[in-house]
C-alpha positions in Angstrom: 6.4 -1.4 -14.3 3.0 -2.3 -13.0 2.4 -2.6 -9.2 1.1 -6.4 -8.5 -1.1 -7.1 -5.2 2.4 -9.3 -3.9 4.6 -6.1 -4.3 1.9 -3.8 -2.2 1.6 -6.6 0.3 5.5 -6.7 0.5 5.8 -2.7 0.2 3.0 -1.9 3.3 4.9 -5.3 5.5 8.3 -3.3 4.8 6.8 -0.4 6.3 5.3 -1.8 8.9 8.3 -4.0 9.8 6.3 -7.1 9.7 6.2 -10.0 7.7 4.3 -9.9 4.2 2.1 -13.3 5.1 0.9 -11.6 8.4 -0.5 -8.4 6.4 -4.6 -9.0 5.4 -5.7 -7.9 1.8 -8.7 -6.6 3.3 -8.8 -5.3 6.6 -7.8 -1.7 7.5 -4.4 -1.2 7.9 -4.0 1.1 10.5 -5.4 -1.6 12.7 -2.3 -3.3 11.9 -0.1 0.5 12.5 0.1 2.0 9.2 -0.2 6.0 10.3 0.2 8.6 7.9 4.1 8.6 7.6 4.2 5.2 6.3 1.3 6.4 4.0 3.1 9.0 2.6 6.1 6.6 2.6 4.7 4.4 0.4 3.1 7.5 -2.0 6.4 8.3 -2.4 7.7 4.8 -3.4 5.4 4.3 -5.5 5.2 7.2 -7.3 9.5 6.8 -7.7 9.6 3.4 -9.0 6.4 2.7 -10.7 4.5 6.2 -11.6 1.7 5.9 -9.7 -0.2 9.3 -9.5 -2.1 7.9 -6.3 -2.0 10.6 -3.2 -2.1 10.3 0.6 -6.1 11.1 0.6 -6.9 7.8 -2.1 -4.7 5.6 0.1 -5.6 7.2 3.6 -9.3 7.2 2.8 -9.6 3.2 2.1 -6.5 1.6 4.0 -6.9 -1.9 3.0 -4.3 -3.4 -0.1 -7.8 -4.6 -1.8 -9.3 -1.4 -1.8 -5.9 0.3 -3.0 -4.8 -2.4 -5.7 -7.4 -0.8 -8.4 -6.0 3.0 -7.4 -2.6 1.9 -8.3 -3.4 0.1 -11.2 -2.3 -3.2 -9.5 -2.0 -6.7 -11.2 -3.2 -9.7 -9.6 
């Protein structure tokens, strides 16, 4: 099942502990706490329920959902 940009927004706000309407598409994410735990957090989700090959160096190297929806092969 294809990621969608709602699901990444909801998947980095579960991380973060936040609500998924206060997470921006396109501003960097660790601004907002996302450290490399969490990264790797949501590698490994990702890779589990939707077979995403994405690693921690793609998501850790642009950390904004914009940047990462085309990486994970993300649906509007």
């Amino acid at each position: 099942m294809a990621l969608t940009l709602e699901q990444i927004r909801a998947d980095v706000a579960d991380v973060l502990g936040e609500d998924p309407a206060d997470i921006p598409g396109d501003e960097n994410l660790v601004d907002y706490g996302l450290d490399s735990v969490r990264i790797m957090t949501l590698v490994e989700r990702w890779r589990r329920e939707h077979g995403t090959e994405v690693t921690f160096v793609d998501l850790a190297e642009k950390p904004a959902i914009e940047q990462w929806a085309p990486l994970l092969g993300a649906r509007a």
